[in-house]
C-alpha positions in Angstrom: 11.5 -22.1 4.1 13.9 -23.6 2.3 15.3 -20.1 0.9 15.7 -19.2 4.5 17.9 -22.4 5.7 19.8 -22.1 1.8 20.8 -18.2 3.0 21.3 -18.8 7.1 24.2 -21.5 5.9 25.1 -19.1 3.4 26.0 -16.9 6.5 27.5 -19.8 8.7 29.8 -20.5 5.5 30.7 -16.7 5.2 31.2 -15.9 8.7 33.3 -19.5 9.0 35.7 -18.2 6.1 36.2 -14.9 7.6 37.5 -16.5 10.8 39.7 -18.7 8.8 41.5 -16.3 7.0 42.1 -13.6 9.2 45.5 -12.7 9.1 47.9 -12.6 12.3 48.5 -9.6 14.4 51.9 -9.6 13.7 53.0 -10.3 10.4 56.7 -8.6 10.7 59.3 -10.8 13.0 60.3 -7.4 14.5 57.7 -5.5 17.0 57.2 -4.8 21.0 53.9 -4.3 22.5 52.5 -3.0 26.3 49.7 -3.9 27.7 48.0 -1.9 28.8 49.6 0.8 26.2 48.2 3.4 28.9 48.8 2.8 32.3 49.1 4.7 35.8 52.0 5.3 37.5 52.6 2.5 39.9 51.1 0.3 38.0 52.5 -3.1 35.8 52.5 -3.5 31.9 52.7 -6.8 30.2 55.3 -6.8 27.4 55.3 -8.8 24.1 58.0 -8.8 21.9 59.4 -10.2 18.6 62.8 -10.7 16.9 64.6 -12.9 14.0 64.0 -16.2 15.8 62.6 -15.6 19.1 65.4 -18.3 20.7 67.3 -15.9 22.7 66.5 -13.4 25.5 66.1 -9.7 24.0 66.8 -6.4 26.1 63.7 -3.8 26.2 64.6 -0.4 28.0 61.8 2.7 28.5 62.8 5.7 31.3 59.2 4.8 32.0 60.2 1.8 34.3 64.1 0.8 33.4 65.2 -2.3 31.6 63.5 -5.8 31.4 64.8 -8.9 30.0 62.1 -10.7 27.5 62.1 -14.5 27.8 61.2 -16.8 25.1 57.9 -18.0 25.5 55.7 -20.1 22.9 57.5 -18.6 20.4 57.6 -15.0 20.9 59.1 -12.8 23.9 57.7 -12.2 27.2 58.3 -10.2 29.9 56.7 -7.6 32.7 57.6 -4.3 33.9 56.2 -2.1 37.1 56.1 1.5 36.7 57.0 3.3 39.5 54.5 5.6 41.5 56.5 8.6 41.3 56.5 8.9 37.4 55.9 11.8 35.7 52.6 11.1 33.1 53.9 11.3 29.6 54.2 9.4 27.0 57.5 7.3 27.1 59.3 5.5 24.2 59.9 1.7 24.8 62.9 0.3 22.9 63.4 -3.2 22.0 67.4 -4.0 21.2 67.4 -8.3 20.1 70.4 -9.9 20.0 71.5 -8.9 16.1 71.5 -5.8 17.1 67.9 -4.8 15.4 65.1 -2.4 17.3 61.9 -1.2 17.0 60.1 0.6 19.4 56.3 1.4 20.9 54.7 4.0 22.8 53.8 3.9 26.4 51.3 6.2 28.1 51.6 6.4 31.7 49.1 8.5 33.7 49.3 10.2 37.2 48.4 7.3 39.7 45.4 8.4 41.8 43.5 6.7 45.0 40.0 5.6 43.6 37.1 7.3 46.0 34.8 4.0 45.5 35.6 0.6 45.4 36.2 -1.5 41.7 33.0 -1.8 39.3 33.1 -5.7 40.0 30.3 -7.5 38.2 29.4 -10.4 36.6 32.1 -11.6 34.3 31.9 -9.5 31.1 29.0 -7.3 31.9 31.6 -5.4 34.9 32.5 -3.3 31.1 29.7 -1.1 30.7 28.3 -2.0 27.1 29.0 -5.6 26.8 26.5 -7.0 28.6 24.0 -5.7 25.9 25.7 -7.0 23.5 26.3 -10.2 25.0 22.5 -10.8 25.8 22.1 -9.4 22.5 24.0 -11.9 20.9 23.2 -15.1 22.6 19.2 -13.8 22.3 20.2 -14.3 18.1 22.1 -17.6 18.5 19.0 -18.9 20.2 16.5 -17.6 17.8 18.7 -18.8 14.9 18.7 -21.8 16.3 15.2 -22.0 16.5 14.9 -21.5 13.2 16.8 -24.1 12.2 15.3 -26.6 14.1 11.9 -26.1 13.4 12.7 -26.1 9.4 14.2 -29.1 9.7 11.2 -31.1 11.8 9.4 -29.6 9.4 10.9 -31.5 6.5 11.0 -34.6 8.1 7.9 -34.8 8.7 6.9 -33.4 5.4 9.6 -36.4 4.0 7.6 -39.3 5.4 4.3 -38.2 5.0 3.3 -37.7 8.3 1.0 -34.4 9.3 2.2 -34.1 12.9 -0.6 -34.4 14.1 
């Protein structure tokens, strides 16, 4: 039993350090993200956007939906742009121009807007995704028996510690 709690905080230590050192999304002080990165026409993307300091306002420009003007926001760039129904799907390059001068650019994909025949796929917070659920239940059903585990080695011990049979 012992083995078995030595080798669970084995994992807790391991998973812990994982988490810990994981390194940032964006390393470079140069980038611009969409959100979605695939989106239909008539529809919004979320822009995210990084330059030398991230002080000033920075320009970002796609023939997908125009200009926009990034805001500094918890250090990085922020901004929002609607695509309008009437474009064309393709794939549209989306520039980035910061103050200095520098770009960089991202890919956005925009697809033809269409009128759903049923209503959303509303749900029950994460399980509206199909697959996640599962995994969810999945997940929490581990935690629990992990938990378990734990707690049952350790009344075990105490009671073993003081001499007592449980009984």
């Amino acid at each position: 039993m012992m083995r078995l709690r030595r080798r669970m905080l084995a994992v807790s230590f391991a998973a812990t350090g994982v988490l810990l050192t994981a390194v940032p999304a964006h390393a470079a002080d140069l980038y611009v993200e969409v959100d979605p990165s695939t989106v239909q026409a008539g529809g919004q993307v979320g822009i995210e956007a990084s330059c030398n300091d991230n002080m000033l306002p920075a320009v970002v420009e796609s023939a997908a939906f125009g200009t926009v003007t990034v805001q500094p926001q918890n250090g990085k760039l922020v901004g929002s742009a609607m695509v309008p129904p009437e474009t064309p799907a393709d794939t549209y390059r989306v520039q980035l121009t910061c103050p200095d001068g520098r770009t960089t650019a991202t890919r956005l994909n925009v697809v033809a807007g269409t009128i759903p025949s049923r209503g959303p796929a509303t749900g029950f917070g994460g399980s509206a995704e199909e697959g996640r659920g599962l995994t969810l239940l999945t997940g929490g059903i581990a935690a629990v028996i992990a938990g378990a585990v734990v707690g049952v080695s350790a009344h075990r011990r105490r009671t073993t510690a003081t001499g007592r049979t449980g009984r």
